[in-house]
N, CA, C and O atoms as a GROMACS GRO file, in nm:
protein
  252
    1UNK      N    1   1.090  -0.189   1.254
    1UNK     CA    2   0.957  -0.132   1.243
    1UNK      C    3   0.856  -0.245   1.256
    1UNK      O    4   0.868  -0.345   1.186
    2UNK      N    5   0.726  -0.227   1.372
    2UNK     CA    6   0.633  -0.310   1.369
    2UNK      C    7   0.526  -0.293   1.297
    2UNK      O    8   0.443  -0.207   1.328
    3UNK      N    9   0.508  -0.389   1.166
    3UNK     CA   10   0.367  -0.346   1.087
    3UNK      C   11   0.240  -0.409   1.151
    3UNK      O   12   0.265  -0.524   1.189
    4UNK      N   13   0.098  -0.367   1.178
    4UNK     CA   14   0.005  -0.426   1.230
    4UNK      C   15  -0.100  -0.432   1.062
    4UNK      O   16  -0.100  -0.316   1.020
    5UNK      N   17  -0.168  -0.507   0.980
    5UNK     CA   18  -0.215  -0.511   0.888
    5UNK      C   19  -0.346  -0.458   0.924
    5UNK      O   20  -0.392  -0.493   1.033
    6UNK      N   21  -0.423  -0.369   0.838
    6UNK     CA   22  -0.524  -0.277   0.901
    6UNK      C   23  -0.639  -0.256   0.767
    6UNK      O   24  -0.733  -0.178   0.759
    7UNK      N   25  -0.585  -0.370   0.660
    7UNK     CA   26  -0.645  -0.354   0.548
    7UNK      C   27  -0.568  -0.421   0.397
    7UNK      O   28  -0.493  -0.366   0.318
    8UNK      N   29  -0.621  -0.557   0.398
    8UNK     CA   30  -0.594  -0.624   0.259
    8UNK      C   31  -0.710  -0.693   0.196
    8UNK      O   32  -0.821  -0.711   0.245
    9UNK      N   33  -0.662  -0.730   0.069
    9UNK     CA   34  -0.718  -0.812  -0.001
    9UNK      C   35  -0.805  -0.955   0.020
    9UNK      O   36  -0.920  -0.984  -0.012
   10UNK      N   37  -0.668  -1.058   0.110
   10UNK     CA   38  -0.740  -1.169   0.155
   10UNK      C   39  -0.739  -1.278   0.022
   10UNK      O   40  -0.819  -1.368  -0.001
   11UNK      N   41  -0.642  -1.246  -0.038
   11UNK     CA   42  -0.668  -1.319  -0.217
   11UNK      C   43  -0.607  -1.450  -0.162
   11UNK      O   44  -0.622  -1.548  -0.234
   12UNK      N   45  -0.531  -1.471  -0.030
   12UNK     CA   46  -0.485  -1.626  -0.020
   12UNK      C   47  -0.383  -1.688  -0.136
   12UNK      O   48  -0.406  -1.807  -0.157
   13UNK      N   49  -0.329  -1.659  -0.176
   13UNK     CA   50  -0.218  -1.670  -0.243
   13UNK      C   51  -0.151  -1.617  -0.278
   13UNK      O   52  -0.124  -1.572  -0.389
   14UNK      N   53  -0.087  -1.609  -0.124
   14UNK     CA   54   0.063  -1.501  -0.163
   14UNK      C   55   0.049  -1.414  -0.143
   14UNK      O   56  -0.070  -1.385  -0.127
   15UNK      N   57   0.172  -1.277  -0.123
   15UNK     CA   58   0.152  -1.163  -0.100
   15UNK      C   59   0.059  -1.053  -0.204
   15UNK      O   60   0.079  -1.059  -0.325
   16UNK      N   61  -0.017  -0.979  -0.161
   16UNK     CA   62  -0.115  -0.924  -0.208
   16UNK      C   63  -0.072  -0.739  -0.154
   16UNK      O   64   0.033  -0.696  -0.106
   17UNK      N   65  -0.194  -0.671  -0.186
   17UNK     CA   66  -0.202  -0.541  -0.185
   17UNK      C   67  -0.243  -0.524  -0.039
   17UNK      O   68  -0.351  -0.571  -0.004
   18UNK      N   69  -0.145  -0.447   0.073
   18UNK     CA   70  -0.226  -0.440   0.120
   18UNK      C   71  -0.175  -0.305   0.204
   18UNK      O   72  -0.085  -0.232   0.162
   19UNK      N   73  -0.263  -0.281   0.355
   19UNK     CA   74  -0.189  -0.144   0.414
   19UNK      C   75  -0.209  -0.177   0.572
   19UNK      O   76  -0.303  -0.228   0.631
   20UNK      N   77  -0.044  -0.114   0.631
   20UNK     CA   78  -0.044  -0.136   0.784
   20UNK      C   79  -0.026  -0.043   0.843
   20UNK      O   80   0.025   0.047   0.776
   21UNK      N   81  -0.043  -0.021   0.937
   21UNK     CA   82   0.000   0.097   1.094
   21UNK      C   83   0.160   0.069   1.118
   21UNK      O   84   0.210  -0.043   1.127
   22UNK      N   85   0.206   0.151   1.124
   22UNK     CA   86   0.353   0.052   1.218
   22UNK      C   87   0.300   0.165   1.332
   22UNK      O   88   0.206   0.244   1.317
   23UNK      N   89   0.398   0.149   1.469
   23UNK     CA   90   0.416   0.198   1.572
   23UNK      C   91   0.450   0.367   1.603
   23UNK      O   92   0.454   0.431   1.708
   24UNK      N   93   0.472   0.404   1.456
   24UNK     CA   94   0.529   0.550   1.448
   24UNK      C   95   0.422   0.652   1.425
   24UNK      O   96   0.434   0.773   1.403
   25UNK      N   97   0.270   0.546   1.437
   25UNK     CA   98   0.145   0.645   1.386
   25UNK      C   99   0.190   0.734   1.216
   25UNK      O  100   0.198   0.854   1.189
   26UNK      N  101   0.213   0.600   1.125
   26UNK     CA  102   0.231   0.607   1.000
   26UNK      C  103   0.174   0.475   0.904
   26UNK      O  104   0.125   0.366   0.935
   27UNK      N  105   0.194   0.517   0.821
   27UNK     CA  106   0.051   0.402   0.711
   27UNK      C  107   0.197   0.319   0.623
   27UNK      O  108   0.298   0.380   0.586
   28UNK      N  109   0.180   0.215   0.611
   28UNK     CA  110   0.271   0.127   0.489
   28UNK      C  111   0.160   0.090   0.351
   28UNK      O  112   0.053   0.031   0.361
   29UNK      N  113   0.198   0.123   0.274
   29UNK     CA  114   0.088   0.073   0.168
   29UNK      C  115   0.195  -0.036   0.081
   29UNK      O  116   0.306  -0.001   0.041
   30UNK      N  117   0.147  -0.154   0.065
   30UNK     CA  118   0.213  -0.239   0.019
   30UNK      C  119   0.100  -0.249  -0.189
   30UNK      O  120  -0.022  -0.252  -0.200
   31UNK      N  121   0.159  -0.250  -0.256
   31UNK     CA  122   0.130  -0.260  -0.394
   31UNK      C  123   0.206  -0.315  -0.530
   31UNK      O  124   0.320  -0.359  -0.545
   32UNK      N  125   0.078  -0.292  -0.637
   32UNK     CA  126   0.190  -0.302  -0.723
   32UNK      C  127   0.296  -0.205  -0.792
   32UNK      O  128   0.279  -0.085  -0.770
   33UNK      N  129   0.360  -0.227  -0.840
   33UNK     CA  130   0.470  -0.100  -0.841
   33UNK      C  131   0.361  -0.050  -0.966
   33UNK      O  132   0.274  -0.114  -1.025
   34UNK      N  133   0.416   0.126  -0.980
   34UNK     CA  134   0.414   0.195  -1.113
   34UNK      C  135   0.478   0.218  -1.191
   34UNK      O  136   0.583   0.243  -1.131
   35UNK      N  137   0.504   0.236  -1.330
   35UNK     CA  138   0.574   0.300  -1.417
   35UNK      C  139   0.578   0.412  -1.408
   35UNK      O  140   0.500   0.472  -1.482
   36UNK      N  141   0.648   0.477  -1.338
   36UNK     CA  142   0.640   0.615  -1.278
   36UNK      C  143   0.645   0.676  -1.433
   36UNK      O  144   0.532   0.708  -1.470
   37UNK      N  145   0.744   0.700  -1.527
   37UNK     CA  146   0.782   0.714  -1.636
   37UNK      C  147   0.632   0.720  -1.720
   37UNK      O  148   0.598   0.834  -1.754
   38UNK      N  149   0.548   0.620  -1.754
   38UNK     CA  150   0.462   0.574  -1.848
   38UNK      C  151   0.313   0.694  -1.754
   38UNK      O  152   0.223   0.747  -1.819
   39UNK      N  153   0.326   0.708  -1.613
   39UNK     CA  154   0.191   0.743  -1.534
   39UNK      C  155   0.250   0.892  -1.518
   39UNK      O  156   0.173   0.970  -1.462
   40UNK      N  157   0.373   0.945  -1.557
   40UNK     CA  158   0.393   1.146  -1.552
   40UNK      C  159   0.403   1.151  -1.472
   40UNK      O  160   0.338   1.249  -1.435
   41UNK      N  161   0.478   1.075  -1.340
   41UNK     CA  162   0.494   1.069  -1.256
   41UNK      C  163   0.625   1.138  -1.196
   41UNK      O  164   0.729   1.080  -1.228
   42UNK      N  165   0.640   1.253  -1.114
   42UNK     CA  166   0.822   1.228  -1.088
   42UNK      C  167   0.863   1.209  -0.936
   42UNK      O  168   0.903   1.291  -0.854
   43UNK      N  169   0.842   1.084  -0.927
   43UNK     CA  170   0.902   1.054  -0.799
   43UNK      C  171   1.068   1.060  -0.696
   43UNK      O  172   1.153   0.972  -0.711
   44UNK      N  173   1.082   1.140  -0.629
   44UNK     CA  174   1.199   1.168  -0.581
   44UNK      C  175   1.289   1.038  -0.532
   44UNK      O  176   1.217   0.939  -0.535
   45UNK      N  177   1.380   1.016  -0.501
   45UNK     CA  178   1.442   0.912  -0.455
   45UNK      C  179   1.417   0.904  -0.318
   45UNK      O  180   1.393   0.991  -0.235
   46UNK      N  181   1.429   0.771  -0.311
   46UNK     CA  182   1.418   0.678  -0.184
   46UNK      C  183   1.238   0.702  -0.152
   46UNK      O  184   1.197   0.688  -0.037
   47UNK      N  185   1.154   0.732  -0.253
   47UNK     CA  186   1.009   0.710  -0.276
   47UNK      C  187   0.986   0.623  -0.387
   47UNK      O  188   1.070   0.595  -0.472
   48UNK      N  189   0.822   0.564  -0.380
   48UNK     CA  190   0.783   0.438  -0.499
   48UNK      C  191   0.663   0.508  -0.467
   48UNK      O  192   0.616   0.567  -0.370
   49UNK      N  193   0.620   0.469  -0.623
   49UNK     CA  194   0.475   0.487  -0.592
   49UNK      C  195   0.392   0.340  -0.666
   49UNK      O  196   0.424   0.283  -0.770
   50UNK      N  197   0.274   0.306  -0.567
   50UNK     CA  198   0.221   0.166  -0.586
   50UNK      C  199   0.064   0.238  -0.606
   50UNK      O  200   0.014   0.349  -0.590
   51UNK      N  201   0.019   0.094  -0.653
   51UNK     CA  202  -0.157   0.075  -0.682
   51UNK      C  203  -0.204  -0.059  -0.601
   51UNK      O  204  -0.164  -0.176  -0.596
   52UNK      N  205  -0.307   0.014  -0.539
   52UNK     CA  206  -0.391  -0.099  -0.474
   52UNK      C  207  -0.509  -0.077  -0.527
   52UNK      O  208  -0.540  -0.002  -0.619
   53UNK      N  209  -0.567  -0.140  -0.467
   53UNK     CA  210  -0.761  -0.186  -0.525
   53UNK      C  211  -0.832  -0.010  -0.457
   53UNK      O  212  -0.748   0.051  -0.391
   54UNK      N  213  -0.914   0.033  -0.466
   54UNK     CA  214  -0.934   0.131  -0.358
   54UNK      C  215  -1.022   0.084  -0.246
   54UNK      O  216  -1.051   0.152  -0.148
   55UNK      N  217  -1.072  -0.074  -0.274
   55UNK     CA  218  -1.186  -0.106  -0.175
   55UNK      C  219  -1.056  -0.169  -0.043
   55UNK      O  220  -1.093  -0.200   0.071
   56UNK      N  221  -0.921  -0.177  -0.083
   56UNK     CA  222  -0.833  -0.231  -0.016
   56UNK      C  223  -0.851  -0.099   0.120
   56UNK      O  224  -0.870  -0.135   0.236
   57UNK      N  225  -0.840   0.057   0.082
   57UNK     CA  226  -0.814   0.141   0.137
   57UNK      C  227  -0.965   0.202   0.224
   57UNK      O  228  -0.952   0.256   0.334
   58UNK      N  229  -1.050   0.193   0.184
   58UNK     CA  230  -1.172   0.198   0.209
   58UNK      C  231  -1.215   0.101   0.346
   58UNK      O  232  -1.280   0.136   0.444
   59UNK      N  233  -1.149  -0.050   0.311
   59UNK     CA  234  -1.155  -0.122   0.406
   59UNK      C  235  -1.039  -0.093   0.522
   59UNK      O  236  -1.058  -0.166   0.619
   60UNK      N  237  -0.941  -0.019   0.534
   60UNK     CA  238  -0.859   0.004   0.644
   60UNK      C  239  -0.902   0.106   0.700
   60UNK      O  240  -0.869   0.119   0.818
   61UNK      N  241  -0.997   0.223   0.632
   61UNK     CA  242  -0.985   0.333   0.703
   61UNK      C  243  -1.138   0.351   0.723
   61UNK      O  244  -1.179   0.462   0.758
   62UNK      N  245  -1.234   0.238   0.701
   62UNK     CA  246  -1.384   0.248   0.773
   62UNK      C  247  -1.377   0.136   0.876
   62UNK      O  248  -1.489   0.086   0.880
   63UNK      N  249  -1.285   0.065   0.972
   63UNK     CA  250  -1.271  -0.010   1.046
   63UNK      C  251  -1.349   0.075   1.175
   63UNK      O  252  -1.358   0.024   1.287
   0.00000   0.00000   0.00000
């Protein structure tokens, strides 16, 4: 899978929050993980659910 980055942080140290296009006309959101458990969450397998900034998402999708 080719990711193209379409929206991060820019924090310069190290991997950060961020979100890409791949080639399949689909979104990667890269984050921090959740406590699915602690947030009432019920996530199915072979899914995660993450947190980014929202200005992270704001900035990929007003390009």
């Amino acid at each position: 899978m080719k990711l193209r980055l379409i929206g991060g942080s820019g924090c310069g140290n190290g991997p950060c929050p961020a979100v890409y296009e791949t080639e399949n006309d689909t979104i990667v959101i890269q984050g921090f993980s959740v406590d699915t458990d602690r947030a009432g969450l019920e996530v199915p397998p072979g899914e995660s659910a993450v947190e980014i900034p929202r200005y992270i998402l704001e900035r990929a999708f007003n390009r």
